[in-house]
C-alpha positions, -999 to +999 in steps of 0.1 A: +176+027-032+139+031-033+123+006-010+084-003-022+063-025-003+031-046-018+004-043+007-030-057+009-045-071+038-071-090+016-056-120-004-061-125-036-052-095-051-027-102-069+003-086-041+028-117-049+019-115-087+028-079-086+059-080-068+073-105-087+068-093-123+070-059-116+109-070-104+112-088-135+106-060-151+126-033-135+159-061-140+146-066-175+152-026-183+187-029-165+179-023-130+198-041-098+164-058-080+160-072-045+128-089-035+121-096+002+091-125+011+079-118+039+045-138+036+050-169+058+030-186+026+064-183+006+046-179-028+072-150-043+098-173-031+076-202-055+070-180-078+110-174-085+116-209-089+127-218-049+114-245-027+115-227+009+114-263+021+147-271+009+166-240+022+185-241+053+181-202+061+152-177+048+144-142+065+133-154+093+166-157+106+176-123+101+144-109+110+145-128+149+179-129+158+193-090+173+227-093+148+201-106+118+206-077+101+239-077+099+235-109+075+212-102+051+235-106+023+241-144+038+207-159+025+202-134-008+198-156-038+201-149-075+173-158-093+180-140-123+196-114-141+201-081-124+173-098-100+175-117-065+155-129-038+156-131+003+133-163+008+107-167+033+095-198+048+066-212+069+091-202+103+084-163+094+046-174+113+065-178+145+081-143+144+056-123+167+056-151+191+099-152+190+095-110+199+065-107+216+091-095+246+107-069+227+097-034+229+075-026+204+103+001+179+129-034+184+102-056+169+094-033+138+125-021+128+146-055+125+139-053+084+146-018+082+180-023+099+190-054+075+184-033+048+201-003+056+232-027+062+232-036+026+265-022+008+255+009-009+247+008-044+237-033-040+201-027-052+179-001-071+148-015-061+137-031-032+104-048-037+085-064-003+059-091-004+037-089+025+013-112+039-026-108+039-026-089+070-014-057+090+004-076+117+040-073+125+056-086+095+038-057+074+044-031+099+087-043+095+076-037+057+057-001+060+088+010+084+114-005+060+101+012+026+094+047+015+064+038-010+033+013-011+015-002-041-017-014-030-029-041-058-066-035-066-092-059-084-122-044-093-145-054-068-166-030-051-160-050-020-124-043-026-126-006-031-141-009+005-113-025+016-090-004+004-104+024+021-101+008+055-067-002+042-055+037+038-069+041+073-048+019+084-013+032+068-027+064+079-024+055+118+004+033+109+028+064+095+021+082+134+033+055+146+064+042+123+074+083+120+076+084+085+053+093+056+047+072+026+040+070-009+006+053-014-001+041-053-032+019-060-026-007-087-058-024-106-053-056-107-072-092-121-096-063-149-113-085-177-122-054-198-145-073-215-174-065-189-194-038-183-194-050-149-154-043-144-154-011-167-177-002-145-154-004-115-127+008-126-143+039-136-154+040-099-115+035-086-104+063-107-132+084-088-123+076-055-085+076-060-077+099-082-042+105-090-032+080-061-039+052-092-017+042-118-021+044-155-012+012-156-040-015-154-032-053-150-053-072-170-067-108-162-045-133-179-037-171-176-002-167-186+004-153-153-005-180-137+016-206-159+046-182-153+043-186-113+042-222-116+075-226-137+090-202-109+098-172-137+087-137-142+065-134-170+087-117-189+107-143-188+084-172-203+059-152-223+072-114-232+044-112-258+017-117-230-008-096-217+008-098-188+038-091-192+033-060-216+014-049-185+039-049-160+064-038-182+040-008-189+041-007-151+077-007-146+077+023-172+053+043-146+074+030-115+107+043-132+094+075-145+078+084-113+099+084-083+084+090-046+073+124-041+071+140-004+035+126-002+012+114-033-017+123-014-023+160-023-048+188-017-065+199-051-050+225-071-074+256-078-072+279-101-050+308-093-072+336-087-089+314-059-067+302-036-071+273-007-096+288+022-098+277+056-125+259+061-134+243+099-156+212+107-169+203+138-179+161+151-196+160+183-196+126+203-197+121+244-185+084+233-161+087+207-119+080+216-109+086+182-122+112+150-106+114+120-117+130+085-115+115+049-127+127+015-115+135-021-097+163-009-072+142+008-073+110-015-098+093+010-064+089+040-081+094+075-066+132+089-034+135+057-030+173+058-054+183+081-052+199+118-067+186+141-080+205+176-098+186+205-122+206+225-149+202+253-186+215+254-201+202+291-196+161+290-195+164+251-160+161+234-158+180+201-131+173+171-121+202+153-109+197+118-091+226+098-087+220+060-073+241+035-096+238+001-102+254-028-134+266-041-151+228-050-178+204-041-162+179-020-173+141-008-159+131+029-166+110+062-155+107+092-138+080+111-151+074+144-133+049+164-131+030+129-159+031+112-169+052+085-200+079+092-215+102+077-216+141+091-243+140+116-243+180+110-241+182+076-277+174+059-260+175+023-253+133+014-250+120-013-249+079-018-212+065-021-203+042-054-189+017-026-220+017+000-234+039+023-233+079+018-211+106+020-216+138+031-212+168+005-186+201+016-192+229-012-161+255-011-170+286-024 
C-alpha cells in the first residue's frame, strides 16, 4: 500500500484538487483508492460529493480517541468505484488542543496506526489531504506515508515557498525517523504566457528530477467538477483536466517510491564523486544546514555533518560527495537562507537573492 501525502503549507495550490483527481484516476485504471481529509476545511470531502455537516463521525474521531485506530474502517465511505473517502470535518481544528497532553510520538502517530490496522490488501493507494500548514495534522500525514507530492503553481513566490517547504520535511524526517519521497507537481500553468513558461522553466531548474513530467494545466472544468462533488474524470474525461491527471496517474503508477528521490548527480565514469568539505563560521548560530542542486535544494539530504570550535566561534563542517561540476547552494542558518560568507563566487538566484557557486573539478 503505498501511502502519498499532498503537502503545501501555502493554500491555493491546488493540494485538494490534486488529491482528489489524481484518486479518480488511479480507481479509474483499476486501482483500490483511499483518500484521508485531514484539512479541518473538509473540501476533498466536498469535492467527493459529502456534506461533513451531515455526518455523525469523520477522522477526527479516530484520530483523538487512543482505540481510534482500531476503527478506521467504521467511518470509510464509498464514493465511487474502486474509490472511497475518510471524511474530515470542522472538529479536526480541535485535535492539537484534545492531545496537547500527550507525548509528542502519541500525538503524531495516531494516523499512522489507523492505517496500518487496515485489512491487508484493502487499498493500493492511500492519498492524504492536508491542511495549509505544518502543524500536527501534517506531521500524522508525513509519519503515516512514504511519499509527498508537493503541488506547485508557477509563482516565483511559490518556488520560494517550496524551498522553505523541503526545509521543513527535511527536519521533519529527523524527527518522524523515516525518509520520504518528495515529488513536486506544477499546478494552476496557463501555457499561454510567457510569464508562466517562464516559470516553469525555472522549476525544472531548481528541481530537477524531483518534478514530474506531468504539468496541470489551468482549467475551469476543474472547478465545475469539485462543485458537483466528482472527480473530473468522472464529469468531463475529455478535459484538460482530466487528461492531465490521468497523465499523472500514468507517472504515479509507473514510478513507485524509490529509497530517496533526492539524489547526488551522476558523473561520468572516469570521474567519480570527490570529497569535497565546507566550512560556516558563526558565534550566534544554533543551527547550519546546506542546500543546493546537488541535493535537490533539501537542507543537509546526504551530507555529513561535523560541529567544531575555533575560540568562542562555532564552526559547521559539511562533507559532500560530488562530481566534477559547477554547483549553486546556501546555507540554512537558524532558517534563513544565506549566502557563503567565505565563498566570493555568487551568482543571483531565479527566485531572489544569490547563491553561492562550488566548481568540482
Amino acid at each position: 500500500m503505498r501511502v502519498i501525502a499532498i503537502v503545501n503549507q501555502k493554500g491555493g495550490c491546488g493540494k485538494t484538487t490534486t488529491t482528489v483527481n489524481l484518486a479518480g484516476a488511479l480507481a479509474a485504471d483499476g486501482a483500490r483508492v483511499l483518500v484521508v481529509d485531514i484539512d479541518p476545511q473538509a473540501h476533498a470531502t466536498l469535492a467527493l460529493g459529502t456534506d461533513p455537516d451531515k455526518l455523525d463521525e469523520n477522522i477526527y474521531e479516530i484520530l483523538a480517541e487512543p482505540d481510534g485506530s482500531e476503527h478506521l474502517q467504521q467511518i470509510i465511505l464509498e464514493v465511487g468505484e474502486g474509490l472511497d473517502l475518510a471524511p474530515s470535518g470542522i472538529v479536526l481544528s480541535a485535535l492539537e488542543q484534545k492531545l496537547a497532553s500527550e507525548r509528542v510520538n502519541e500525538r503524531t502517530e495516531r494516523l499512522s496506526a489507523a492505517l496500518d490496522a487496515l485489512p491487508e490488501g484493502a487499498y493500493e493507494y492511500v492519498l492524504i489531504d492536508c491542511p495549509p500548514n505544518v502543524g500536527l495534522l501534517t506531521f500524522n500525514a508525513l509519519r503515516a506515508a512514504t511519499e509527498v507530492i508537493i503541488p506547485l503553481e508557477t509563482s516565483r513566490f511559490a518556488i520560494h515557498g517550496v524551498e522553505k517547504l523541503l526545509e521543513t520535511i527535511a527536519l521533519l524526517t529527523e524527527r518522524i525517523g523515516h525518509d520520504l519521497s518528495v515529488r513536486v507537481l506544477t499546478t494552476l500553468y496557463d501555457g499561454r504566457t510567457r510569464f508562466a513558461r517562464t516559470t516553469l522553466a525555472e522549476i525544472r531548474e531548481i528541481f530537477k528530477d524531483m518534478c514530474f513530467d506531468t504539468v496541470i494545466r489551468l482549467n475551469v472544468k476543474l472547478r465545475e467538477a469539485a462543485a458537483r462533488g466528482k472527480p473530473i474524470g468522472n464529469l468531463s474525461p475529455s478535459a484538460n483536466g482530466a487528461l492531465d491527471h490521468a497523465a499523472l496517474a500514468v507517472e504515479v503508477e509507473a514510478s513507485p517510491p524509490m529509497e530517496s528521490e533526492v539524489s547526488l548527480p551522476a558523473g561520468p565514469a572516469e570521474h567519480p564523486p570527490r570529497e569535497i568539505v565546507v566550512r560556516f563560521r558563526d558565534a550566534n548560530a544554533n543551527d547550519v544546514r546546506i542546500a543546493g542542486d546537488f541535493n535537490g535544494w533539501v537542507p543537509d539530504k546526504g551530507v555529513r555533518s561535523l560541529i567544531e570550535s575555533e575560540g568562542q566561534t562555532r564552526v559547521w563542517i559539511k562533507i559532500l560527495r560530488l562530481p566534477p561540476g559547477t554547483y549553486q547552494y546556501r546555507y540554512v542558518v537558524d532558517g534563513e537562507w544565506r549566502e557563503d560568507p567565505e565563498n566570493p563566487e555568487i551568482i543571483s538566484s531565479t527566485v531572489g537573492g544569490r547563491n553561492s557557486v562550488l566548481v568540482v573539478s
